[in-house]
TORKOL-4160 file (C-alpha; in steps of 0.2 Angstrom, whole numbers, padded with zeros to 4 digits, m for minus):
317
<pt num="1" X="0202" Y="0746" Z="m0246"/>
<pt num="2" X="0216" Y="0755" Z="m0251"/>
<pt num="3" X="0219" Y="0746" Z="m0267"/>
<pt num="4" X="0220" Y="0757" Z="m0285"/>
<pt num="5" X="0211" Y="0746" Z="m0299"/>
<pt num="6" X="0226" Y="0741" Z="m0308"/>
<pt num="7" X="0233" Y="0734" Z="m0293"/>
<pt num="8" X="0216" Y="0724" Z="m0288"/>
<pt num="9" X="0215" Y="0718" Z="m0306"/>
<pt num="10" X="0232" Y="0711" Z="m0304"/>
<pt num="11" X="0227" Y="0700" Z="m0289"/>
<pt num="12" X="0211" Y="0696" Z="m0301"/>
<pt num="13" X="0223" Y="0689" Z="m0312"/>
<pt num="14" X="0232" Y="0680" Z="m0302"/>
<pt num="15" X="0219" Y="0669" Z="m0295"/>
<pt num="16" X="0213" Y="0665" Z="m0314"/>
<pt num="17" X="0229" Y="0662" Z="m0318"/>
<pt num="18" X="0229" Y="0650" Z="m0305"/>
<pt num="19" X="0211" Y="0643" Z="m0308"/>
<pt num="20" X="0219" Y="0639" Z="m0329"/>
<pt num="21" X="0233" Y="0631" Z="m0319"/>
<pt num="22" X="0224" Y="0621" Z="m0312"/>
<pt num="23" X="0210" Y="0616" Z="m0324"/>
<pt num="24" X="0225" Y="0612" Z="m0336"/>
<pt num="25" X="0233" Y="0598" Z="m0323"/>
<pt num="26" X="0216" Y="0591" Z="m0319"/>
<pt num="27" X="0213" Y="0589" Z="m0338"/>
<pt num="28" X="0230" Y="0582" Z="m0342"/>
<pt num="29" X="0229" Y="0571" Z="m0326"/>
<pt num="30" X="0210" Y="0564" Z="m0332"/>
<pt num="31" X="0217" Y="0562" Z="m0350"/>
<pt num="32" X="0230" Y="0551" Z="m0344"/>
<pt num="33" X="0221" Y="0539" Z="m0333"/>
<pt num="34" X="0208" Y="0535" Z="m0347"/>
<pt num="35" X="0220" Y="0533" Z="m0360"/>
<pt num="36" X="0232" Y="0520" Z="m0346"/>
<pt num="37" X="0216" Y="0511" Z="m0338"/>
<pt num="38" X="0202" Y="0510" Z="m0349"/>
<pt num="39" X="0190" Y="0503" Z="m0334"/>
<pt num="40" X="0193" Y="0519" Z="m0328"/>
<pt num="41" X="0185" Y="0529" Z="m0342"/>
<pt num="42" X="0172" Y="0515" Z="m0344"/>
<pt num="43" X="0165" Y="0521" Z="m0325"/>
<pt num="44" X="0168" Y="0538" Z="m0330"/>
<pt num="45" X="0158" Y="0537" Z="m0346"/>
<pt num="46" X="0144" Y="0526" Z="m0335"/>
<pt num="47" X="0143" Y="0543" Z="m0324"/>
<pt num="48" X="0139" Y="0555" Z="m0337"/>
<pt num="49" X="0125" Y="0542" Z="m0345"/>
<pt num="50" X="0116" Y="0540" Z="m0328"/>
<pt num="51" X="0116" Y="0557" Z="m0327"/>
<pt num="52" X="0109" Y="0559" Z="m0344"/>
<pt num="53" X="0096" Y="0544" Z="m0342"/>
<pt num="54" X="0089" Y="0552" Z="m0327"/>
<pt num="55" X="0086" Y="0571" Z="m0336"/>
<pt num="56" X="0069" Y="0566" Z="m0340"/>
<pt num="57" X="0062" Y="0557" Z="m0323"/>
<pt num="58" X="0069" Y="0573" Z="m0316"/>
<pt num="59" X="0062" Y="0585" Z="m0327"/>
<pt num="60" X="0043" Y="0577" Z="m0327"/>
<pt num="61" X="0046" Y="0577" Z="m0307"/>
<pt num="62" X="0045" Y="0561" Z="m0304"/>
<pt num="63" X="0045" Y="0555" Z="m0284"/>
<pt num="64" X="0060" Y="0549" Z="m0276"/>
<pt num="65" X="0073" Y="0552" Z="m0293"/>
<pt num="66" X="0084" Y="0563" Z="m0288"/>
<pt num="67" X="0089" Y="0554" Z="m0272"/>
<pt num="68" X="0090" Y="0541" Z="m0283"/>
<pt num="69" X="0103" Y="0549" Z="m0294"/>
<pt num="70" X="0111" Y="0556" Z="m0279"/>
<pt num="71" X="0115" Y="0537" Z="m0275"/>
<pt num="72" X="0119" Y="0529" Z="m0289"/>
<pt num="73" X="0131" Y="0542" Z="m0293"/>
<pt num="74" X="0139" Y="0540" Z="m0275"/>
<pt num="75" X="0141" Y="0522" Z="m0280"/>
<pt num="76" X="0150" Y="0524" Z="m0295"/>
<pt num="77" X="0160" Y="0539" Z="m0285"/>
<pt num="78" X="0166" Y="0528" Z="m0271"/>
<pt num="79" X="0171" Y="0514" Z="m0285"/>
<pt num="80" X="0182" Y="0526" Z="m0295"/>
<pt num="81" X="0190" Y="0533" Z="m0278"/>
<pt num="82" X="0194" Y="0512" Z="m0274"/>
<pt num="83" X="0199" Y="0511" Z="m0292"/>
<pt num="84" X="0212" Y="0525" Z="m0292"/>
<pt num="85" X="0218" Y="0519" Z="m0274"/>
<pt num="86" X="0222" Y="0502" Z="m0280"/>
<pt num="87" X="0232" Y="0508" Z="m0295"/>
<pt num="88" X="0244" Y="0516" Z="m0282"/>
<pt num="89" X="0235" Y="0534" Z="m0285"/>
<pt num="90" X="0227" Y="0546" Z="m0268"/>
<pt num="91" X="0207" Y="0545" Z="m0271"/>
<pt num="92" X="0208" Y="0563" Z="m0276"/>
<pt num="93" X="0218" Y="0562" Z="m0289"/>
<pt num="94" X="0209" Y="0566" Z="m0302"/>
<pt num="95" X="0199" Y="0583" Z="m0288"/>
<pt num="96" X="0204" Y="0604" Z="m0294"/>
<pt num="97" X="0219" Y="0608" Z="m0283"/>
<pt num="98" X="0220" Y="0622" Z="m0274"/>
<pt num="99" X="0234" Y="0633" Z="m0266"/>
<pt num="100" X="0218" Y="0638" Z="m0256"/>
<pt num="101" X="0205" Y="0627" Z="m0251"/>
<pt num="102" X="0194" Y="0639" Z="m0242"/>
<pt num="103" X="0189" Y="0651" Z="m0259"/>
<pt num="104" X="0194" Y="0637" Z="m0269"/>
<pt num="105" X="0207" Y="0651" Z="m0278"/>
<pt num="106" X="0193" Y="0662" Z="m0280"/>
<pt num="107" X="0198" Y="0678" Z="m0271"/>
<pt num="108" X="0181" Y="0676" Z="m0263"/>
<pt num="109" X="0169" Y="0666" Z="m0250"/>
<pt num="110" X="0153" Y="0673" Z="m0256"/>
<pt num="111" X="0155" Y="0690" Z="m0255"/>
<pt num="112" X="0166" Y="0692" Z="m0243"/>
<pt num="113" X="0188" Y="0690" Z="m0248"/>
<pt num="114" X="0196" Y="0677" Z="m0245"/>
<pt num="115" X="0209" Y="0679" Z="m0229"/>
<pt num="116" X="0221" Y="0673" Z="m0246"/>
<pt num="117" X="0215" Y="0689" Z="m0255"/>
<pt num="118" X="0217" Y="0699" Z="m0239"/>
<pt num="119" X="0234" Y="0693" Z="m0236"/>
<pt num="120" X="0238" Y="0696" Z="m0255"/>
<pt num="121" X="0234" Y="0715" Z="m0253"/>
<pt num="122" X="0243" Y="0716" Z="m0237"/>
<pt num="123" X="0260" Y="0711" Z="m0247"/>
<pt num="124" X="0256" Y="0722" Z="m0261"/>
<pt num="125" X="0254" Y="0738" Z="m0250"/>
<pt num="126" X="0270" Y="0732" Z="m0239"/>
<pt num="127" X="0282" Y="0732" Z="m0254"/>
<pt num="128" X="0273" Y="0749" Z="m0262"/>
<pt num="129" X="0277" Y="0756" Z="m0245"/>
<pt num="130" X="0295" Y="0755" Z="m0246"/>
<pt num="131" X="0296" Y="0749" Z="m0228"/>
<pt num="132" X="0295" Y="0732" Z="m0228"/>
<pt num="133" X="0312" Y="0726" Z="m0221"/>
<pt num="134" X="0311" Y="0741" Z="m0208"/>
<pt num="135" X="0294" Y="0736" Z="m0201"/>
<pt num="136" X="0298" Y="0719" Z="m0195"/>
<pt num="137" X="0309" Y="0726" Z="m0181"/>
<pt num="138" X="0301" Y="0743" Z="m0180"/>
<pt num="139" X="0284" Y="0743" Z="m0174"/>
<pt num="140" X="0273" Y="0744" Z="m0160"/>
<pt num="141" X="0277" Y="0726" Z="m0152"/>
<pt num="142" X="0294" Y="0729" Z="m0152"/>
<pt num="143" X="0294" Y="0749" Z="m0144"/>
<pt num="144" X="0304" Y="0749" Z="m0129"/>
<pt num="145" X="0304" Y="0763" Z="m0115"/>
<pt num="146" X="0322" Y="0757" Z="m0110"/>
<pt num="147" X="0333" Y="0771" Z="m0114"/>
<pt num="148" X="0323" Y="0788" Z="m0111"/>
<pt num="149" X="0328" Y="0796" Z="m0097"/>
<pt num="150" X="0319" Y="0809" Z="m0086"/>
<pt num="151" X="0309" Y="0820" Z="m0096"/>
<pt num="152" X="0313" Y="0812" Z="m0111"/>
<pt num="153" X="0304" Y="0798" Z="m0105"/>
<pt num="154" X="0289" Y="0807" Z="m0104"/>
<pt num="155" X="0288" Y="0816" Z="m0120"/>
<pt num="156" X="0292" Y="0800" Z="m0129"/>
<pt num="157" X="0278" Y="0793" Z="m0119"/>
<pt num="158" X="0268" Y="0807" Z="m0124"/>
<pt num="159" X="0271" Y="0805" Z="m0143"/>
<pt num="160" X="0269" Y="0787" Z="m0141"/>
<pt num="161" X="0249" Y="0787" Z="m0136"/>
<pt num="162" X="0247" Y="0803" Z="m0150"/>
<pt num="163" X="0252" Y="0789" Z="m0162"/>
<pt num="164" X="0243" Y="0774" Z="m0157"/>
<pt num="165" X="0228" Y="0787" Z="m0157"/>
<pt num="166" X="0232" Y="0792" Z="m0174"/>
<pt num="167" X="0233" Y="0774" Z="m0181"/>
<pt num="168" X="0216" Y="0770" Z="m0172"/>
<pt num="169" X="0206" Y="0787" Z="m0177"/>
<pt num="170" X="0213" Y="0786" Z="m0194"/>
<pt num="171" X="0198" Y="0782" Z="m0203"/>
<pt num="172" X="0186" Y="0795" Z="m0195"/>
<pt num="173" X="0198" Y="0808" Z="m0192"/>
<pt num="174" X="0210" Y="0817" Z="m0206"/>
<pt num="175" X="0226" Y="0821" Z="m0194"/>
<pt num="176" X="0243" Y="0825" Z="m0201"/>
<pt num="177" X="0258" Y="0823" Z="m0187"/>
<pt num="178" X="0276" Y="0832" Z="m0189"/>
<pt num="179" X="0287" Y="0822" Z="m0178"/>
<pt num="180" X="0302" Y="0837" Z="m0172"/>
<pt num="181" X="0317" Y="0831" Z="m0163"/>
<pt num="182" X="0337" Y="0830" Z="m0163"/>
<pt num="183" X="0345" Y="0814" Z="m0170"/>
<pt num="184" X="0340" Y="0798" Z="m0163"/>
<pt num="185" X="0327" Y="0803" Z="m0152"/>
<pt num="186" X="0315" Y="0790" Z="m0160"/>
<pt num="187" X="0305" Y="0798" Z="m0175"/>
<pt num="188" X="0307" Y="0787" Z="m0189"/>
<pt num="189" X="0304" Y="0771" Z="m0176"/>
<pt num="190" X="0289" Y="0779" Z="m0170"/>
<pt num="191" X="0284" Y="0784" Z="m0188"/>
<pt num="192" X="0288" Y="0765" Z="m0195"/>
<pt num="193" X="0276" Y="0759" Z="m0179"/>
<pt num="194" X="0263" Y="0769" Z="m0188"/>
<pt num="195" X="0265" Y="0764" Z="m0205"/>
<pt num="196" X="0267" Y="0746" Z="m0201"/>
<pt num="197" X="0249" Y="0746" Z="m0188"/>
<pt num="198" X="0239" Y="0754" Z="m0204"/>
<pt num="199" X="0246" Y="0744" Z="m0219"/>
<pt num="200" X="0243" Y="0727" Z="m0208"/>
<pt num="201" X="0225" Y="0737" Z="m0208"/>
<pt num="202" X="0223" Y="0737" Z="m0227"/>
<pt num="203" X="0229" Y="0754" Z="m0229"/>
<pt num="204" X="0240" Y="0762" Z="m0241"/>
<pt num="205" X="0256" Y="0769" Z="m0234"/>
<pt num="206" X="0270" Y="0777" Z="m0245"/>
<pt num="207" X="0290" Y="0781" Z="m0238"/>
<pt num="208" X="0302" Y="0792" Z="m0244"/>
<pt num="209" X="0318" Y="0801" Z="m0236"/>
<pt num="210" X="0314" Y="0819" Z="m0238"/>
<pt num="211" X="0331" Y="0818" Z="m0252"/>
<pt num="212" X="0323" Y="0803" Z="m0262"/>
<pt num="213" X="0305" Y="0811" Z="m0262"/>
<pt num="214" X="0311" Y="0827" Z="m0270"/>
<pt num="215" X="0326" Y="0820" Z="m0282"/>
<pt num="216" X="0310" Y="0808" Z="m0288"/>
<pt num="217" X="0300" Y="0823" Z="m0290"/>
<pt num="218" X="0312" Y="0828" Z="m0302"/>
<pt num="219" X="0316" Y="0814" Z="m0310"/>
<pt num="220" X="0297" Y="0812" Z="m0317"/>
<pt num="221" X="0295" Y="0831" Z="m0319"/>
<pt num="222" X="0309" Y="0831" Z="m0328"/>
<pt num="223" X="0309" Y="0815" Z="m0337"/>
<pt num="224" X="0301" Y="0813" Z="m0356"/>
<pt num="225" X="0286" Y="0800" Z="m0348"/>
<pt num="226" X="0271" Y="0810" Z="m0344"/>
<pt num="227" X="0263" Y="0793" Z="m0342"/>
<pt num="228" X="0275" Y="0789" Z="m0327"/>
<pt num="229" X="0272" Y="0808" Z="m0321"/>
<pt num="230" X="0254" Y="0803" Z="m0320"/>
<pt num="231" X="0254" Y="0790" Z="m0311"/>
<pt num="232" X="0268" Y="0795" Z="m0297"/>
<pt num="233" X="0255" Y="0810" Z="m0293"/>
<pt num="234" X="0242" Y="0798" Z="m0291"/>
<pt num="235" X="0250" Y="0786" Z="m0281"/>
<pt num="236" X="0259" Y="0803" Z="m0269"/>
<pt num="237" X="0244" Y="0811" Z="m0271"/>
<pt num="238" X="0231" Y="0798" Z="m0266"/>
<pt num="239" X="0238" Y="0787" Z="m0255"/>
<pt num="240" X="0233" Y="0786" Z="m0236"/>
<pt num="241" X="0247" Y="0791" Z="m0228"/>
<pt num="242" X="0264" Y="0797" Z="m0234"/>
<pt num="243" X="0277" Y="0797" Z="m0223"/>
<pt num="244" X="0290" Y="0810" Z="m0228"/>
<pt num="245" X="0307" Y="0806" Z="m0217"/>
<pt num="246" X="0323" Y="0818" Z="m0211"/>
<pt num="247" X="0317" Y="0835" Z="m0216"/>
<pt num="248" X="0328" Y="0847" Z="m0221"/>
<pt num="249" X="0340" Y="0833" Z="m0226"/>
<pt num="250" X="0336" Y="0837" Z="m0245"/>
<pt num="251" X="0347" Y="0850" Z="m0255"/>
<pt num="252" X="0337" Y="0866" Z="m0255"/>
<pt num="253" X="0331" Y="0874" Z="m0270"/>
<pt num="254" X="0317" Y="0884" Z="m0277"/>
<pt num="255" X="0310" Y="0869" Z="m0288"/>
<pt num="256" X="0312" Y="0859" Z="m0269"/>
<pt num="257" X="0302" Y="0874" Z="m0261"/>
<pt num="258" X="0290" Y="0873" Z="m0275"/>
<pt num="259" X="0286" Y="0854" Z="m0276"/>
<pt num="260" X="0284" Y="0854" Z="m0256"/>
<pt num="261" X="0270" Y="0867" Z="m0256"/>
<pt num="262" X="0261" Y="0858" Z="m0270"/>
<pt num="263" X="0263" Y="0839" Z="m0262"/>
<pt num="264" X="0255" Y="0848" Z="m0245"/>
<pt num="265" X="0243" Y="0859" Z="m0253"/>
<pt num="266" X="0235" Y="0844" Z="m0261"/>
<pt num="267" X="0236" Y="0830" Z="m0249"/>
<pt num="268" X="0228" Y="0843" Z="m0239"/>
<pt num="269" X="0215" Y="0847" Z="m0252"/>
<pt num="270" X="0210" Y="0827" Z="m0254"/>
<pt num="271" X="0210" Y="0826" Z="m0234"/>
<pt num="272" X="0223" Y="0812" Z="m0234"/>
<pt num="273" X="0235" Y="0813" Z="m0221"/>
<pt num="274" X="0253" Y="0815" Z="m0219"/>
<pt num="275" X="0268" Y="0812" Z="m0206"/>
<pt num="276" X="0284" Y="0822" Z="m0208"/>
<pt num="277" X="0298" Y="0820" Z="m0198"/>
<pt num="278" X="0313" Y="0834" Z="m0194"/>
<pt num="279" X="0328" Y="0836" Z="m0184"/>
<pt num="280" X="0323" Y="0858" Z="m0189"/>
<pt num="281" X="0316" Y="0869" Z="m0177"/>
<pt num="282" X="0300" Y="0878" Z="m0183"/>
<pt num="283" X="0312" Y="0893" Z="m0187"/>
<pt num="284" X="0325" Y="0885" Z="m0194"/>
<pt num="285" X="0309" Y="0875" Z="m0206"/>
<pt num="286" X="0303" Y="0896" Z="m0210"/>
<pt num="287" X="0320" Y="0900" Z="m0215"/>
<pt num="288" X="0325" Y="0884" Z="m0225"/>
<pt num="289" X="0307" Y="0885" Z="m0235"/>
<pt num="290" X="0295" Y="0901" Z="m0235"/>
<pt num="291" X="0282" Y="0909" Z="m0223"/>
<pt num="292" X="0268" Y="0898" Z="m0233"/>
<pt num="293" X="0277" Y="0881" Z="m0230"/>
<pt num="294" X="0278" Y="0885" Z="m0212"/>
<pt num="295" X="0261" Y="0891" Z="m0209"/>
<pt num="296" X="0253" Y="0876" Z="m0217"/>
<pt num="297" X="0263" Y="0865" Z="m0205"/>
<pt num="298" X="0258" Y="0873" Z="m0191"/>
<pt num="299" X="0242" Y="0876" Z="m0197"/>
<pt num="300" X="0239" Y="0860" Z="m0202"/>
<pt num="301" X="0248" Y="0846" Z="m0192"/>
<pt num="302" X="0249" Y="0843" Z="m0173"/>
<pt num="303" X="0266" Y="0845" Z="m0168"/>
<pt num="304" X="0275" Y="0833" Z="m0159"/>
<pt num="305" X="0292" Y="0838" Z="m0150"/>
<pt num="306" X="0303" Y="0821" Z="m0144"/>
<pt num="307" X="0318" Y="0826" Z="m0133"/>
<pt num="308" X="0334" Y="0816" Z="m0126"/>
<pt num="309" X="0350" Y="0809" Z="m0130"/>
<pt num="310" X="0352" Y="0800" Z="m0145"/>
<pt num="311" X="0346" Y="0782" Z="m0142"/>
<pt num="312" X="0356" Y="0774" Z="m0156"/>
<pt num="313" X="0371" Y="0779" Z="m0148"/>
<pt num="314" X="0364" Y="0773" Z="m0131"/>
<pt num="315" X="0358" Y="0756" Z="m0137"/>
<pt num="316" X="0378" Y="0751" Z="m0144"/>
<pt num="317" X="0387" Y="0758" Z="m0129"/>
């Protein structure tokens, strides 16, 4: 599970903040019904002392008290359920509530999570992505062959099965894709198709334009908070899959150059996988970065060319 520990202890705390929620009402609710109807706390307080009066038969073992127990205090259960029903209140008024019945705000059924818990961390990783308004319409159930025409058609077809290979390998195989085309020949769709399949998996996925992942690189490399610095390196660093958007779009610079190289070189390092997409050629990529850059890509990713006309225009005319 693709989760860092401050972010699982921030789920923790949300279920306990939930279970004192709801302690706090049940408490305030019970105080209330004793102090209003006192023949109410007169069957409560006849619960806790036949329970009381039976600790000893039940610790000497003696035959047939505790189903005894069990139906006397059924008794008295079903009398303060009527009690509570004739006072105009529902017979589990004074029963926890939960926002989730199933794990009863636990987080956990045993020692398995919760679908709650697994829905919680599938929110957390969609807003760390910075896709989640993009991935609703761009994803696998809503790609569409309609516009591709001839050879396009296959390419994109082509690219299309690479990626739903990638998503379903990706946890036995450390692949890294680069996504090369003109404009609007469907590489950020496809590469939102992928995000959206591995964080609806539990897996961490991170976006960034290639301009906002380098002017944030310089923002916390040259910024006072090596706290901050710390922990943006961690999360580039170790996430399952960054997705690094528009290539070459980014002003060029020798900090650029330098800050590329190292984010490859260690992604590369900690086998966690990458997906760039670029409208450059390979030569154009050698001649905006360095022989190094290059060779790692093409050393390093699987390379995937989409050809054809650009689709957006296509779609509006």
């Amino acid at each position: 599970m693709a989760l860092t520990n401050a972010q699982y202890e921030s789920i923790i705390r949300e279920y306990e903040e939930k279970q004192i929620k709801s302690r706090h009402m049940l408490e305030e609710r019970l105080f209330c019904i004793r102090k209003d109807y006192p023949e109410y706390a007169a069957l409560e307080d006849a619960s806790a002392s036949l329970s009381s009066s039976f600790t000893r038969r039940l610790i000497d073992g003696e035959e047939g008290a505790r189903q005894a127990l069990s139906a006397s205090l059924q008794e008295l259960r079903l009398k303060k359920e009527a009690f509570l029903l004739e006072k105009g209140f529902p017979s589990d008024y004074l029963e926890p509530v939960y926002e989730c019945s199933d794990c009863r705000d636990t987080g956990y059924i045993g020692q398995k999570k919760c679908h709650c818990f697994e829905k919680k961390i599938t929110e957390l990783l969609y807003h760390q992505s910075n896709l989640s308004g993009s991935l609703e319409q761009e994803n696998f159930d809503t790609l569409s062959y309609e516009f591709f025409p001839g050879s396009a058609l296959a390419d994109y077809k082509k690219v299309v099965n690479i990626s739903r290979d990638f998503v379903s390998s990706f946890d036995e195989d450390h692949r890294n894709l680069l996504f090369m085309g003109t404009v609007g020949t469907g590489k950020t769709f496809l590469s939102n198709c992928i995000a959206k399949a591995l964080i609806d998996t539990s897996h961490s996925v991170i976006y960034f334009s290639a301009a906002d992942l380098f002017d944030t690189f310089a923002r916390y490399v040259f910024g006072k908070d090596k706290n901050a610095l710390d922990h943006f390196y961690k999360d580039l660093y170790h996430c399952d899959l960054v997705i690094v958007d528009d290539l070459g779009t980014e002003l060029g610079s020798s900090f650029v150059t330098s800050c590329f190289f190292s984010f490859l070189n260690e992604r590369q390092l900690l086998k966690k996988s990458t997906l760039i997409t670029t409208n450059l050629g390979l030569k154009e990529m050698q001649d905006k970065y360095s022989d190094r850059i290059c060779s790692r890509i093409i050393g390093n990713f699987e390379i995937c060319v989409l050809t054809g006309p650009d689709i957006r225009i296509l779609k509006k005319t």
